[in-house]
N, C-alpha and C positions, 0 to 999 in steps of 0.2 A: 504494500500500500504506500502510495507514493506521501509526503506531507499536504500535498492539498487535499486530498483525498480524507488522512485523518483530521482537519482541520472539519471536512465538510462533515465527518463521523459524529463530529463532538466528543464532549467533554464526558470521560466518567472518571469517578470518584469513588472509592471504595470504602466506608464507615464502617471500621473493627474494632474492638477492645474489649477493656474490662465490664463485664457486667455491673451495673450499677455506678458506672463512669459519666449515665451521659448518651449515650449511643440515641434514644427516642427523643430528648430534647434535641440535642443535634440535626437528625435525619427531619424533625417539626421547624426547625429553622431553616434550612436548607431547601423544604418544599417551599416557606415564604418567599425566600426566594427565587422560585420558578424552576426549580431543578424539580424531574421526575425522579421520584421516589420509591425505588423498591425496598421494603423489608424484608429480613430473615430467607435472604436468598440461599441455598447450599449452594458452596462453591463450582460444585459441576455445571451448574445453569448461567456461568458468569462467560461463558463463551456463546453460546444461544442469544443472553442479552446482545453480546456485543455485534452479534449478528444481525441483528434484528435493528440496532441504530445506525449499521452501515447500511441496511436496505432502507432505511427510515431517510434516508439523506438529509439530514438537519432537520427534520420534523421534532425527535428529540435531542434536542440540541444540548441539554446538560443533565447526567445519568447521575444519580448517586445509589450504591447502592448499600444496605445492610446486612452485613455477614456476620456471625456470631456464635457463638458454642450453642445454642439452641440447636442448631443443626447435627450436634450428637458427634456420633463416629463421621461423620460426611465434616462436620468443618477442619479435620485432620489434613484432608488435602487443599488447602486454600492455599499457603507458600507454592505448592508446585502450581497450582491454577494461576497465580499471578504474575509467578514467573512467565510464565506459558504467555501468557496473554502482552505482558510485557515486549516479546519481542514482538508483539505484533502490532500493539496500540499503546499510546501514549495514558498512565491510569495514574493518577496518585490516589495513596493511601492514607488515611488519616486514621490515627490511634489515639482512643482515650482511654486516659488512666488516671487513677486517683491513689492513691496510700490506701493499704489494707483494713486501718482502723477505720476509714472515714469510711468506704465499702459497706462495712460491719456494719454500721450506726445505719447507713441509705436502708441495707435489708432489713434492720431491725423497724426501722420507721415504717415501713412499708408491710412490713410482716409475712415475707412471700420468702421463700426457699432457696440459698443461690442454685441455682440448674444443674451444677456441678458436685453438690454437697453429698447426695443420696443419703446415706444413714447417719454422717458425721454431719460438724456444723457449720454455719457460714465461712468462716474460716477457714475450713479444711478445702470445701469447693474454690475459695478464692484464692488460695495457693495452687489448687490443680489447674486452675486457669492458665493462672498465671506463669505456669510451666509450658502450657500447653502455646503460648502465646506469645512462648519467648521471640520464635523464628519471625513471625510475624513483626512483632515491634521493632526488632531489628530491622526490616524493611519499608519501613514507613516513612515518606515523607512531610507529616509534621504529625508532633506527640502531643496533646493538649492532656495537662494536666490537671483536671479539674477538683483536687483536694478542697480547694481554698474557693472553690466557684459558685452562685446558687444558680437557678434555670435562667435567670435572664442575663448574666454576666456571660453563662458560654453562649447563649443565643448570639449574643452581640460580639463576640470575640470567631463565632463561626460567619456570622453576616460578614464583616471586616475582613476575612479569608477570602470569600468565596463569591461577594458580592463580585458581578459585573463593574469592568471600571465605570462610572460615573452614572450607573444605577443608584435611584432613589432607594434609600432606606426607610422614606416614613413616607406615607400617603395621606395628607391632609385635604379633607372636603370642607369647604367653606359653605353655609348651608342657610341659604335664607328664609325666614317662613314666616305667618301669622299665628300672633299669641292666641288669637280667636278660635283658630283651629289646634291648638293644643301645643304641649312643647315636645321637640323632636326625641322621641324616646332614647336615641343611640348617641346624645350629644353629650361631647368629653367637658367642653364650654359652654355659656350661652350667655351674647350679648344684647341688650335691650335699647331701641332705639325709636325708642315709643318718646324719649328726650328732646326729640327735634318737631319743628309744626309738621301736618301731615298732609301730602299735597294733595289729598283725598280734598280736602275743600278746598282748595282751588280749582273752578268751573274747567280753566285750560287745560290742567295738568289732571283730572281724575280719571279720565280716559286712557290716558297712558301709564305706561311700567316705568321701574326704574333701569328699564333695559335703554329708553328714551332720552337722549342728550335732555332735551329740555328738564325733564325730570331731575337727570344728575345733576346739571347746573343747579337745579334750585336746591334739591337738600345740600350739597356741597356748599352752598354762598350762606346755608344757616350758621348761627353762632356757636361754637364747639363742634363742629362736625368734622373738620380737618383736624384739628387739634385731638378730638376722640380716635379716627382711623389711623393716625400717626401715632400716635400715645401706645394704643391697642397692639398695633404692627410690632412695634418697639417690644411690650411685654411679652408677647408670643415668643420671640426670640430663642431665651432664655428654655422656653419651654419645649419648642421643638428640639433643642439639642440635646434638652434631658429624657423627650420620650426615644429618640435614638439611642442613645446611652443606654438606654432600659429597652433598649428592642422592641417598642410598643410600634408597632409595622403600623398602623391607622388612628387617625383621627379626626373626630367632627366638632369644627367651631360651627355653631350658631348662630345666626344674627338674624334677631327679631323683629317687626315691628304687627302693628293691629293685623290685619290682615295680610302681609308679605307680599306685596304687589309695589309698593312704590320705596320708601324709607331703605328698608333691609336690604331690596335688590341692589342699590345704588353701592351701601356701605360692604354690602356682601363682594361685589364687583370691584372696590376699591383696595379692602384688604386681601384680596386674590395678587392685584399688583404689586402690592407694597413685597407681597412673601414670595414674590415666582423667584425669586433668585436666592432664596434659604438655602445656604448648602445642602444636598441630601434627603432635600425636602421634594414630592410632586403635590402641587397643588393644586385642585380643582373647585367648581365653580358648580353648586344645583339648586335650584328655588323650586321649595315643594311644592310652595302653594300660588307660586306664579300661574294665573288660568282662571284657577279658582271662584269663584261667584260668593 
């Protein structure tokens, strides 16, 4: 296979380690990211997959897959499967591991049996693991050691990996609506802009949206209304780098006014521009109840 050829293949990614390392937060971030997701694949099936994304010709264009001791006697052959695979396609490996005690304490939390243990106890299975798993870490191109990590530190530290270069990390809906018709169930924020006059009584202006120059002109030219979207834009700031930080992939600011037709759309519309160029950030723009009667 020539390099365009596996360029055209795509990307796969093989997600192995310690049980209780991490491996399902990882493989749940990594779908956020847009990567296809297989779990608890045996490694015999890891040549099929990759069969199946050369005929796929960039349909799926980044593979991750889940291999793990769940697979029994069958994950014994995974070193020679990757080997294998290796001279054919381009694969990194990622391994997660944690320290033994911390291991102990995840199964204990969780009260479930390590896979490996059978009659002896967590610690007996996380030792045979760990045996088993040596060959493997040794070939790994990055080892995330998640001792010290809780689910949204490695979320964010696998996003930072694996993200596309200059792929958005957070998705913010900017979200305009009427208080009349109720508050947006799914909203992280919610701004109130029932502060400003409503051009609902102005005879000119109550026919149109604040989709309508004239409309924005007018809420725009009221007292505090620059002052508020500038203000607002500002504080948001701070906040979208801390829901990146914390991996929180989505979120809905709010902006309200009576009915969401004229007020909200305008300020809804205005703080979309202020944040289109937030690092990391995609920004979009929806009025529920723009239409509305």
């Amino acid at each position: 296979m020539t390099e365009a050829e596996r360029r055209e293949s795509g990307e796969v990614l093989i997600v192995t380690g310690m049980s209780g390392a991490g491996r399902s937060t990882a493989a749940n971030a990594l779908e956020d990211l847009g990567w296809y997701v297989v779990d608890n694949l045996p490694p015999q099936m890891l040549r099929p997959l990759l069969d199946l994304t050369e005929l796929a010709a960039g349909v799926l264009p980044r593979v991750a897959v889940v291999v793990d001791v769940r697979g029994r006697d069958l994950f014994s052959e995974l070193p020679e499967a990757i080997l294998a695979l290796r001279e054919r396609r381009q694969i990194r490996l990622i391994f997660l591991d944690a320290a033994d005690g911390v291991l102990v304490r995840r199964f204990e939390a969780v009260r479930r049996p390590h896979p490996l243990q059978g009659d002896g106890t967590v610690l007996d299975g996380i030792r045979l693991e760990r045996e088993r798993l040596a060959a493997v870490r040794e070939s790994a191109d990055i080892i995330i050691d998640t001792s010290s990590h809780n689910i949204h530190q490695l979320s964010s530290q696998v996003a930072e990996l694996f993200s596309e270069a200059g792929a958005a990390r957070h998705t913010l809906t900017i979200l305009s609506f009427g208080f009349k018709y109720g508050l947006p169930p799914d909203a992280d924020l919610v701004a109130d802009m029932r502060f400003l006059p409503n051009p609902f009584w102005n005879d000119e202006l109550r026919a149109l949206t604040g989709e309508d120059d004239a409309v924005r002109e007018y809420v725009l030219a009221q007292d505090g209304a620059r002052e508020f979207i500038e203000t607002y834009a500002a504080a948001l700031h701070p906040v979208l780098a801390g829901y990146q930080r914390e991996n929180k992939r989505h979120s809905v600011v709010a902006i309200g006014c009576t009915g969401g037709k004229h007020r909200s759309v305008v300020m809804a519309r205005e703080l979309a521009e202020l944040l289109a160029a937030e690092p990391g950030v995609a920004v979009r723009v929806k009025h529920r109840d723009l239409g509305r009667e």
